[in-house]
N, C-alpha and C positions, 0 to 999 in steps of 0.2 A: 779526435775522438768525440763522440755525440756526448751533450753534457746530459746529467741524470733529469729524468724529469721532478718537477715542482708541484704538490698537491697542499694544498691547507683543510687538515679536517677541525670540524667544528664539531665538540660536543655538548651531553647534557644528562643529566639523570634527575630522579626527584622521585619523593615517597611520600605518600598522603597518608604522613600521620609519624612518622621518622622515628621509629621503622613503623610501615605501614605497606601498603599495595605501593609497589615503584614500578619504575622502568626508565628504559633509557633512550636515546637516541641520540645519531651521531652521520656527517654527513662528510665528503668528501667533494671538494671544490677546486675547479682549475683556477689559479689567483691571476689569469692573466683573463678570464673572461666572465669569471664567475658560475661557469655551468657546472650543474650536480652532475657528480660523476657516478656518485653511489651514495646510497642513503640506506641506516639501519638503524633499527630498532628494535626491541622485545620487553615483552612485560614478565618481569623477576620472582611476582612473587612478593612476599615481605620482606622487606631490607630497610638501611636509612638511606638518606640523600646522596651520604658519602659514595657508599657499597655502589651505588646504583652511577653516581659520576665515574667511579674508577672502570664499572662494567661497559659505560658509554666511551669513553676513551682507549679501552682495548677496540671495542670491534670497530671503532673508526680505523685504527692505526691498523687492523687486521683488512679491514677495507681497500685503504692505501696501497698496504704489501699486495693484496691479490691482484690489483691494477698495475703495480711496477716495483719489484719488490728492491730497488735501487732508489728509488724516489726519495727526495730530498721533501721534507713535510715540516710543513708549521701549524703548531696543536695551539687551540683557539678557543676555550673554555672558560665559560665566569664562575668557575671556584676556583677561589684561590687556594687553598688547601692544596686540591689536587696539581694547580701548576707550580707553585712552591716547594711541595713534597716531587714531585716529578724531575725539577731544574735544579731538586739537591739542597734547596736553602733552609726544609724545615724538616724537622724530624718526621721519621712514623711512629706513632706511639702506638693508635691503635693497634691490638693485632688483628682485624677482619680487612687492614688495608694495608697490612707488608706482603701478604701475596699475589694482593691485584697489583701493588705497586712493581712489584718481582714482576710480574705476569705482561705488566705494560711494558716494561722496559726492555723485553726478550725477543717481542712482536718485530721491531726493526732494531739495525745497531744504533746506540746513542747518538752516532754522530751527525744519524741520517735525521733527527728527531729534534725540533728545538718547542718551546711553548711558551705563550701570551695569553697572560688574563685580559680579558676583552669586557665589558659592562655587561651587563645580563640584555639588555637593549638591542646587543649587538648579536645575540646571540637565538636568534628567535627562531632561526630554523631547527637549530639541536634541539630548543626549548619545547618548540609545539610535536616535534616526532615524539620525542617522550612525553609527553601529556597523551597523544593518542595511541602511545604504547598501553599506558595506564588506561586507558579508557576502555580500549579491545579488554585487556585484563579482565574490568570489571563486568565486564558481559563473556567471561568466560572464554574468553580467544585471545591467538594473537592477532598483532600489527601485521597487515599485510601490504606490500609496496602500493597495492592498485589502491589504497584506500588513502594514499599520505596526499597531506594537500601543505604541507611543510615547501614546496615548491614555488610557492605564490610569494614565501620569501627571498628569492634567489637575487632579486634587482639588490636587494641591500645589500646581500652577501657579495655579490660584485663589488658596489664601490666600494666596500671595506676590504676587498679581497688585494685590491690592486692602484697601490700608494699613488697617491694625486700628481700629475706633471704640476701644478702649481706651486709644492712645496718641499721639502726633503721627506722622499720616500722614508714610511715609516714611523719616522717621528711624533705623529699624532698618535698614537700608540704605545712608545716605548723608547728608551734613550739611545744611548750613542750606537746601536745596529738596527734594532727593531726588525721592521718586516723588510727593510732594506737588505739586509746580511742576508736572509733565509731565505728571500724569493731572488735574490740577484746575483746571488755568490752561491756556486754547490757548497761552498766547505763555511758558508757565514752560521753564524749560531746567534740565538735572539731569546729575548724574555719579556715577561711587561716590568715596568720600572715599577718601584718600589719605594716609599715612602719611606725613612725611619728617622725615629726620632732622636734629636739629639743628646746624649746622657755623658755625665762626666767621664772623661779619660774615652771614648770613642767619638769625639766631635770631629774628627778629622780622620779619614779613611786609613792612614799612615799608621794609625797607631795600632791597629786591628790586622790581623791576618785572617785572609780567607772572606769569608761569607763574615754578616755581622753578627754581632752578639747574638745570642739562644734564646728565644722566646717561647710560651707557654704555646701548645697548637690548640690552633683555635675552636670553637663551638661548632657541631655539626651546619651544614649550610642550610640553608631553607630550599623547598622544593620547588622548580619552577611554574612559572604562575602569573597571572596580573594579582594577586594579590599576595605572593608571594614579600619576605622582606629580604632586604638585601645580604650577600654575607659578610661577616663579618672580617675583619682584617687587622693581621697584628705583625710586627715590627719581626722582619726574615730573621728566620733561625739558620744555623747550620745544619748541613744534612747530611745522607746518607748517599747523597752522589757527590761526583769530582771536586775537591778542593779548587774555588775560583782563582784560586793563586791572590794576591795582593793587588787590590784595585789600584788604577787612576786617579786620583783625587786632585777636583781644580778647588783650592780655595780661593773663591770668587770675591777679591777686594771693591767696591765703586771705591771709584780716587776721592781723594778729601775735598773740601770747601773751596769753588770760586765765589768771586764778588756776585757773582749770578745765582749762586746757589738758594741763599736766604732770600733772592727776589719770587724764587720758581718759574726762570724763563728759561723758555728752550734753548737750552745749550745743545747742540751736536758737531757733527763733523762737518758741515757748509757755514761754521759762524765764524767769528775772532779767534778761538782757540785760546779761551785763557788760561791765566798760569792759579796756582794755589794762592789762596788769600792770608793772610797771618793764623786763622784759623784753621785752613788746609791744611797749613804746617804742621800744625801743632795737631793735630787729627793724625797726619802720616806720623810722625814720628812717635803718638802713641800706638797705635796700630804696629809700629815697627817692636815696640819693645814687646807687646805682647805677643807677637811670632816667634820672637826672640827667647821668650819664657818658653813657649811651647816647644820649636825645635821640632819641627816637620816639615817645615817647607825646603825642598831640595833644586828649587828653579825657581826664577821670576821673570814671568812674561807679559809685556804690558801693551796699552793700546799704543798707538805714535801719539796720540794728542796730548798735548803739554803737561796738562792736570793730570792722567794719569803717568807720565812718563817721571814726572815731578814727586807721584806716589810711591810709583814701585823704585825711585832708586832712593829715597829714605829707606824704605822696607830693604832693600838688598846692601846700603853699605852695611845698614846695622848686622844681617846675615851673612856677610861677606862673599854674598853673589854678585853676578853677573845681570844685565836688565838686557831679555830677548825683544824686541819689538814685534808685534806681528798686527801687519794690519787690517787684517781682518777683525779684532777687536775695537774699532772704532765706534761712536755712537752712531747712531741713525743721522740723517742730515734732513734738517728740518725746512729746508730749502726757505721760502721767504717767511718762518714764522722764527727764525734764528733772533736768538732777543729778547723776544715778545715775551709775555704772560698768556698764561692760558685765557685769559679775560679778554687780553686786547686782541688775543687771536679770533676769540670767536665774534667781536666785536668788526672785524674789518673780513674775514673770511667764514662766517656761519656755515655758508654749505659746505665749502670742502674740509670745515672743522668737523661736521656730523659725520659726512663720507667718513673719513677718516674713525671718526669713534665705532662707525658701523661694521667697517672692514677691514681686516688687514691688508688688501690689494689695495686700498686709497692712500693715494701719496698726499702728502703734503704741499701745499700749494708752492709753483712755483720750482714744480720739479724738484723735489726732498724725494726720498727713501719710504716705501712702504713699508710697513712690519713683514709683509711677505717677502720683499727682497734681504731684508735686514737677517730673516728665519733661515734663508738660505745658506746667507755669507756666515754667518754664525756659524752655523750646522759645518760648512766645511771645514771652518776653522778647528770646530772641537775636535772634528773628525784628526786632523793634521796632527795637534797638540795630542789626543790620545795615542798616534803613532809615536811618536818623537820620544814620548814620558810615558811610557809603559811601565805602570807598577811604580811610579813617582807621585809625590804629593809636590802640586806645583801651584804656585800662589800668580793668578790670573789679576790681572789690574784694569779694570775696566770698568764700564758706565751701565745707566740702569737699564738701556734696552737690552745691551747682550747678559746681564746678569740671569736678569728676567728671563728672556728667553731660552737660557739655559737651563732654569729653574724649571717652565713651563713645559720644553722638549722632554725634559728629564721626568716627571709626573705623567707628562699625555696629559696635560690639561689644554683646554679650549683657548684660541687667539684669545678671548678676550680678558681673559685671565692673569694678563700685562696689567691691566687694569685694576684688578684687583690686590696686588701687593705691593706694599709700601717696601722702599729699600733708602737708607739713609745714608748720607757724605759718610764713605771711611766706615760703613757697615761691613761685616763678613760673612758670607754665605759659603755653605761647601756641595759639590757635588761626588759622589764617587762611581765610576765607570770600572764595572766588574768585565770579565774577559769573555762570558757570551750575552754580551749585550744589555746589560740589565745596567740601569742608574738609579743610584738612593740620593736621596737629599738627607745632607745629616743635619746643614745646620740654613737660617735664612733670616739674614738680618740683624746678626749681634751686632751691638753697641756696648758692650759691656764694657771692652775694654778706652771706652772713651767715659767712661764717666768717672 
């Protein structure tokens, strides 16, 4: 049987003056080459920003249907509002958007339909069609196809359209499916991830059912624009579509204190393999009592390397588990800077120490582990682990590049964004991986329990 075809539409709407003169625009994209397949717009009249996204998001996804009305689509919008309230996570409060929202939803089945907040940046084709909606408007007309020059965006729309061979499809985007699941799989479902913050009694995905806690919905968005400001973003509520069922949740331990630790030399998986230092210990086995307290973690899966393998079975006698090894949680292998200080490295290797800071494709001298290999083996790994522990809260024991990079995949933040977070010996971080593809960070870095 022929599989369904795959469309990504992009939209956008916007009001000069919220409510003011709006309109919308909205564009339909093959994600395997980036050609506009259909492109629409119109000028509404006076509406807000809101009004005017939810009307941009029906006639793309009307677009879609009229092209294949089987089509598997992934919706690609920088309001978040509307992809939150869409993917079920935040309420409707208003009422001038529970019957676009009805309205959107009716256009295809749910199941054919998944959506991703993208950056306003990335979204410049839906952006400038509805600017020149609004434009025709104010001269009294509509948007006409022969007049769009929204076109001259499409090379971007491409490479965002169609995930990189260099890295795990999607991921730069959004967590454990992303644009992976929606453009590769007919039946994959996807979202953009999701940021929340950590608050007592829901620091761990385990103790929450469904979607997270309820949050206030947000301030109307701003109208697209170069001078437009960004919208605003607030901590997923529960909503008014499918119950996500009970996330994944990895509580991400880094193992405790080797003799290396307090020096800050690259320890990874090409060195010695050391074992916990007297303080290591004593790091695991606090870290063990307060899991202990808590009483959420239902597995322990660790890296093979010593220090961690040394972590997660303090952590599991005290829990009276079992320690899975999986080795794909191993650190990076730092090939010949194993040892070293950051000082002595750039001391005896400066260029391939910059390479390196410049790229995530730069390996470490001496034949080590790029972060791009590293983002890979990770990425599978989660993928594995999210199979195996569906709907389990499972306590991951591992070092700071797969921390990180879980952390990083999980947000869509930029490679170089390893860089910028601090992660301590016997720190605990959480991710949780909901069932169409969406990942929150609840928690990054506690120490609390070591002090």
């Amino acid at each position: 049987m022929q599989r369904p075809l795959r469309f990504v539409v992009e939209a956008d709407g916007g009001s000069r003056g919220n409510p003011g003169p709006a309109g919308y625009g909205s564009v339909v994209l093959d994600p395997a080459t980036g050609e506009t397949l259909a492109e629409r717009a119109e000028y509404i009249g006076v509406a807000t920003n809101n009004v005017a996204e939810y009307k941009g998001l029906i006639a793309g996804l009307r677009a879609a249907c009229e092209l294949a009305p089987d089509a598997q689509v992934l919706v690609r919008m920088d309001s978040k509002l509307v992809v939150e309230q869409m993917s079920g996570r935040w309420k409707i409060k208003h009422p001038d958007m529970k019957p676009l929202a009805a309205e959107a939803a009716t256009v295809l089945p749910r199941s054919q339909v998944t959506y991703q907040w993208i950056p306003r940046e990335q979204n410049k084709h839906a952006d400038r069609l509805a600017n020149e909606a609004m434009d025709a408007g104010k001269h009294g007309r509509q948007w006409e196809p022969s007049a769009s020059t929204a076109v001259f965006d499409r090379g971007a729309a491409r490479a965002l359209a169609t995930p990189p061979a260099a890295g795990p499809p999607g991921d730069a985007a959004a967590g454990a499916a992303a644009v992976r699941a929606a453009l590769a799989s007919a039946s994959g479902t996807t979202a953009s991830a999701a940021a929340a913050p950590a608050e007592a009694g829901t620091l761990f995905a385990a103790e929450v059912s469904g979607a997270p806690e309820p949050a206030p919905e947000p301030a109307p968005t701003a109208a697209p624009g170069p001078t437009a400001a960004p919208a605003p973003t607030a901590a997923p509520a529960s909503g008014w579509g499918p119950d996500m069922g009970t996330p994944a949740t990895f509580v991400l331990l880094r193992h405790g204190e080797t003799a290396l630790t307090p020096q800050k030399r690259f320890s990874g998986s090409g060195g010695t393999d050391p074992e916990l230092s007297p303080a290591g210990r004593r790091q695991a086995a606090a870290v063990a009592e307060a899991l202990a307290a808590r009483g959420t973690v239902q597995a322990v899966v660790s890296s093979p390397l010593r220090r961690c393998r040394e972590t997660a079975q303090a952590v599991a006698d005290r829990l009276g588990l079992a320690v899975v090894v999986e080795d794909g949680l191993r650190e990076t292998d730092f090939g010949a800077w194993e040892g070293l200080t950051f000082g002595e490295v750039r001391e005896r290797f400066p260029d391939d120490l910059q390479a390196w800071l410049d790229s995530p494709k730069a390996a470490p001298t001496g034949g080590g582990e790029s972060f791009s290999a590293v983002t890979r083996r990770v990425s599978a790994t989660r993928d594995r682990l999210l199979a195996a522990y569906a709907g389990r809260t499972v306590l991951v024991v591992t070092h700071v590049t797969p921390v990180k990079t879980l952390v990083r995949l999980a947000l869509g933040a930029p490679p170089e964004s390893l860089f910028r977070m601090e992660l301590s010996a016997a720190s605990l971080s959480a991710v949780a991986y909901y069932a169409d593809g969406n990942a929150s960070v609840r928690l990054l870095n506690d120490t609390s329990h070591l002090r």
